[in-house]
C-alpha positions as CSV (number, residue, x, y, z in Angstrom):
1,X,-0.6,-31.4,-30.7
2,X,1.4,-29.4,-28.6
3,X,0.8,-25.2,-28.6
4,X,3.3,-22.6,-27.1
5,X,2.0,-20.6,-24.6
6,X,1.8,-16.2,-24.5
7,X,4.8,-15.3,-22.4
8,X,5.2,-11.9,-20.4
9,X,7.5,-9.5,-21.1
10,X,9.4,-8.1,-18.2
11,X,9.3,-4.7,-17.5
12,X,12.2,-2.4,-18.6
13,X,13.4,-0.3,-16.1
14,X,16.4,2.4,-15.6
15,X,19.1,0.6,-13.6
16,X,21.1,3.2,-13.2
17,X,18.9,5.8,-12.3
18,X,18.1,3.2,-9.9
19,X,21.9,2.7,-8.5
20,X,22.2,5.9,-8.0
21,X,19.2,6.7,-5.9
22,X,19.9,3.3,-3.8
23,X,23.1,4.6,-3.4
24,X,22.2,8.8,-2.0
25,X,19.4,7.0,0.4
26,X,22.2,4.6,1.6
27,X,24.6,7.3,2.4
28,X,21.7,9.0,4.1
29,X,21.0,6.2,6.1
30,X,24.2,5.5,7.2
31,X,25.3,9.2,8.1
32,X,21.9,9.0,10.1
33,X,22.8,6.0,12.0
34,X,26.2,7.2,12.6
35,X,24.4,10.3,14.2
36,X,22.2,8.3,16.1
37,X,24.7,6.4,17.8
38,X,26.5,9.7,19.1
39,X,23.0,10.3,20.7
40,X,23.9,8.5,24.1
41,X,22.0,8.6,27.1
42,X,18.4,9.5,28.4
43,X,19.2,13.2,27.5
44,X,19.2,12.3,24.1
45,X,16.6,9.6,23.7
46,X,14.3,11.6,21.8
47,X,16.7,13.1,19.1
48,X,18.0,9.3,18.9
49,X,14.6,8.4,18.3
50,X,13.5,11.1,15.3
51,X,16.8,9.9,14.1
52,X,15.6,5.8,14.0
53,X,12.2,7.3,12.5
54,X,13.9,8.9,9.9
55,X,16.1,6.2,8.9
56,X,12.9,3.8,9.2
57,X,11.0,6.0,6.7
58,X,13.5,6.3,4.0
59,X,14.2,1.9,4.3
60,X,10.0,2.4,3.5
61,X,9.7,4.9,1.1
62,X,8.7,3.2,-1.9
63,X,11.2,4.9,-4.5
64,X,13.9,2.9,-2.2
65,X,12.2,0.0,-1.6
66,X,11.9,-0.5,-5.8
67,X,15.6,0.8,-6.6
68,X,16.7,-1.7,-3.9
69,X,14.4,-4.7,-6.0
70,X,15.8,-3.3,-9.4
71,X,19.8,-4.1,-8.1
72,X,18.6,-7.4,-7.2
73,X,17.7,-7.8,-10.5
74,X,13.7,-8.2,-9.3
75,X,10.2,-6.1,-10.4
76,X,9.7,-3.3,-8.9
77,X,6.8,-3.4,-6.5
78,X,5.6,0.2,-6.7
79,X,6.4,1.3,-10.8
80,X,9.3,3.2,-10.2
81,X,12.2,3.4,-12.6
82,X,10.1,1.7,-15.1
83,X,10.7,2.9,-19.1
84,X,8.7,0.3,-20.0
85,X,6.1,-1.7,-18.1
86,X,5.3,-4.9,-18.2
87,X,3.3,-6.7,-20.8
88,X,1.2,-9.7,-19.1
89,X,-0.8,-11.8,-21.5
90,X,-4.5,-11.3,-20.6
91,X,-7.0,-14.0,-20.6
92,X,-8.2,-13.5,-24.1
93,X,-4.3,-13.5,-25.5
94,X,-3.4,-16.8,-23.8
95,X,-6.7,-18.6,-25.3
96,X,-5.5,-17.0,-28.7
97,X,-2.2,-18.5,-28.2
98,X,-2.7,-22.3,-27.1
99,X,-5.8,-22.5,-28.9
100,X,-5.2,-23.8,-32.9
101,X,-8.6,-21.9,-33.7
102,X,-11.2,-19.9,-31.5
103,X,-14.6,-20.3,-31.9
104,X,-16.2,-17.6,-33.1
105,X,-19.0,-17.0,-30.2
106,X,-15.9,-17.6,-27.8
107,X,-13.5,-15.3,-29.3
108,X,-17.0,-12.1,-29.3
109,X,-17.6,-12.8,-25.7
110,X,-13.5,-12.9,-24.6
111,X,-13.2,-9.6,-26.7
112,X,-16.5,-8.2,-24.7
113,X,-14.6,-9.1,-21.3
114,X,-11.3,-7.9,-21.8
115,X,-13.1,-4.2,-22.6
116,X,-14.5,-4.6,-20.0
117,X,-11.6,-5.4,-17.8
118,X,-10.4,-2.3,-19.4
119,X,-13.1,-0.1,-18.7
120,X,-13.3,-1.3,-14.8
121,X,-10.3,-0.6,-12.2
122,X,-7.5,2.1,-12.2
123,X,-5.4,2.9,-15.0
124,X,-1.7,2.3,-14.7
125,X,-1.4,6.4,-14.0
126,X,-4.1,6.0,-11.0
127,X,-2.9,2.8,-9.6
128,X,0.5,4.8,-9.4
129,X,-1.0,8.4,-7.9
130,X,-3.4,6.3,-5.1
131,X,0.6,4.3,-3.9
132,X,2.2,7.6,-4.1
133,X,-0.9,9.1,-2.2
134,X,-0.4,6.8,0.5
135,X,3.2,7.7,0.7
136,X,2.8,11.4,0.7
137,X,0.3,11.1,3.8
138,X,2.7,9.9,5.9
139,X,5.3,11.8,4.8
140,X,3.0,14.8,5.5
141,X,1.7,13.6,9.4
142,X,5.4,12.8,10.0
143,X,6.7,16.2,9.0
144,X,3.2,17.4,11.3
145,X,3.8,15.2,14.0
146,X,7.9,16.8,14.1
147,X,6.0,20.0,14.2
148,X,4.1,19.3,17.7
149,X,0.6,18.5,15.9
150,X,-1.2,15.8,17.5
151,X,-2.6,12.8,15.8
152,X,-6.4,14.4,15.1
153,X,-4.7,17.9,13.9
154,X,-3.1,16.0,11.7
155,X,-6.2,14.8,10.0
156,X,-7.7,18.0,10.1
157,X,-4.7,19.6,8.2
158,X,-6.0,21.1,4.6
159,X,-3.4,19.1,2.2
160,X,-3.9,16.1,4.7
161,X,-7.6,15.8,4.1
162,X,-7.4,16.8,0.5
163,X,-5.5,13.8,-0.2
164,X,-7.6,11.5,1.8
165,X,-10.3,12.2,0.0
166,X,-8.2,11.9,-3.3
167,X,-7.3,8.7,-2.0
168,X,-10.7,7.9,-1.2
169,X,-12.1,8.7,-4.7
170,X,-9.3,6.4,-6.3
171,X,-10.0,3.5,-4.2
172,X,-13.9,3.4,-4.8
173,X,-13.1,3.8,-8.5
174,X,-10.6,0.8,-7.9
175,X,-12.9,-1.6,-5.6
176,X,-16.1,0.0,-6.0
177,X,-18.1,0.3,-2.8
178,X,-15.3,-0.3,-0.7
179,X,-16.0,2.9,1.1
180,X,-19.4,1.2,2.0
181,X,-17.8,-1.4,3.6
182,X,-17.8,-0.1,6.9
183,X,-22.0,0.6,7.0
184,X,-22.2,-3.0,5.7
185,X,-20.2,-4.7,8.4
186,X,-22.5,-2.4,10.8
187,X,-25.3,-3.8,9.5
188,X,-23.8,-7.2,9.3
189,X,-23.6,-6.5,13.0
190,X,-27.2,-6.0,13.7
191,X,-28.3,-8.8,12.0
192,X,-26.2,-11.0,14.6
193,X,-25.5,-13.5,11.7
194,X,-22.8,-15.8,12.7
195,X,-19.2,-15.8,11.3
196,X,-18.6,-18.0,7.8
197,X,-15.1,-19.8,8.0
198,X,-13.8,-17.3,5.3
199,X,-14.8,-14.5,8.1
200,X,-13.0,-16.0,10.8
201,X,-9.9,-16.0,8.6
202,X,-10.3,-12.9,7.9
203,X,-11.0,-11.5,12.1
204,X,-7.9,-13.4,12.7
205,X,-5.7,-11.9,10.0
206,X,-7.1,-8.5,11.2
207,X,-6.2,-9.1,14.9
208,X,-2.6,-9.6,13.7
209,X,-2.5,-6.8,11.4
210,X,-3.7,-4.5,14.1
211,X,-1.3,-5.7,16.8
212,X,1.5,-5.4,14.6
213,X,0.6,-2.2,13.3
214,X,0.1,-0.8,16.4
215,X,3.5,-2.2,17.9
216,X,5.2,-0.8,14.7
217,X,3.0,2.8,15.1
218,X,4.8,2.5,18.4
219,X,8.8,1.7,18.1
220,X,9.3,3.2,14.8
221,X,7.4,6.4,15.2
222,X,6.8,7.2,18.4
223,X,3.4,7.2,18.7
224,X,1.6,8.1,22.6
225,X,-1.6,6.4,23.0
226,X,-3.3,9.3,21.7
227,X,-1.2,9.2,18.7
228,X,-2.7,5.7,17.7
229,X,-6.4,6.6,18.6
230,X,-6.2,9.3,16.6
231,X,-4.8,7.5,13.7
232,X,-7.5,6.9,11.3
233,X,-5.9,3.2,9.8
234,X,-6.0,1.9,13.4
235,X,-9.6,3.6,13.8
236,X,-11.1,1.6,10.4
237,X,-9.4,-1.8,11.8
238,X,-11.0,-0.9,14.9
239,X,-14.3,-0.7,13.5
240,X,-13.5,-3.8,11.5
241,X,-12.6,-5.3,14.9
242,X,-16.2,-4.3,16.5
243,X,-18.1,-5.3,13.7
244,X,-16.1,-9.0,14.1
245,X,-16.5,-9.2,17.8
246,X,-20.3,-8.8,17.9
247,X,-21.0,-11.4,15.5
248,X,-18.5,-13.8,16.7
């Protein structure tokens, strides 16, 4: 006997709203790169340079990135333009709906997980705040950085640090005792016990991350080397790095 299966309903989102926004970055972008390309010679290779970061930053802001997914007629990645989100069948729904009858010891202990799937991880509002976070610090250290601030003023600034530790708060709320990570991989250190295969996966995908990161830190924003050893992503994958090296 054959039993249909819990389908997701696609988000809803504001096309138009999107359109329009794709369309006011685009024009931005292009009037920027028309600048850009008036900005000849080594006289200008610094304004042609804020001009490429600037164009760089509004391809990645995240508002962008979803309007240009929405006129594809794809998700949005980040939850903008959404009316309506998504409704994906949880684990308890599917059983529910393949299943002709649950059992009813089954059906208590599914209902005691999904509350507590509830009652663990960021809400929908959070998960949105900590991406928007993320954006608005780099928004900030670039407007800093154009300023004449150097890499550790930046992270000294007031609304800097107060959304760093924002951040912080919403990511040990989402992956509790992620911010412990770094004294466990220390300690992991210490103890000299050798890499698992799942480790070694992991050092290598770091070592990539970090070069290409850096490189990116590099032609995109115009980072000096003091720039990137000030910057406190390429400082944690650093550390990650450290703690890697000494027990490989």
């Amino acid at each position: 006997k054959l039993f249909k299966m819990a389908e997701e309903t696609p988000a809803e989102v504001d096309s138009k709203a999107a359109e329009l926004y794709k369309a006011q970055v685009d024009a931005r972008i292009a009037s920027l790169e028309s600048e850009g390309a008036l900005l000849t010679g080594k006289d200008n290779k610094k304004m042609r340079a804020a001009k490429g970061k600037e164009v760089a930053e509004l391809k990645g802001e995240q508002r962008y990135v979803d309007a240009c997914k929405i006129v594809k007629g794809l998700e949005p990645k980040f939850g903008n333009f959404v009316l309506k989100a998504a409704e994906v069948p949880t684990a308890a729904t599917q059983a529910k709906a393949t299943e002709p009858e649950a059992d009813p010891a089954k059906k208590a202990k599914e209902k005691k997980e999904a509350k507590k799937q509830e009652s663990a991880g960021l809400s929908p509002a959070e998960t949105k705040e900590l991406e928007d976070l993320k954006q608005k610090i780099i928004e900030r250290k670039g407007l800093l950085k154009e300023q004449g601030m150097s890499g550790g003023q930046q992270n000294k600034d007031e609304e800097v640090v107060a959304m760093v530790n924002r951040m912080n708060e919403l990511k040990e709320k989402q992956d509790p005792g992620s911010t412990k990570k770094e004294k466990d991989a220390k300690k992991d250190a210490k103890k000299k016990t050798p890499l698992s295969q799942e480790e070694q996966k992991e050092y290598a995908k770091l070592k990539d991350e970090y070069e290409i990161y850096k490189a990116k830190c590099r032609t995109e924003f115009g980072y000096t080397n003091k720039d990137l050893k000030a910057d406190p992503d390429i400082q944690e994958m650093e550390e990650k790095l450290s703690a890697f090296e000494k027990r490989s």
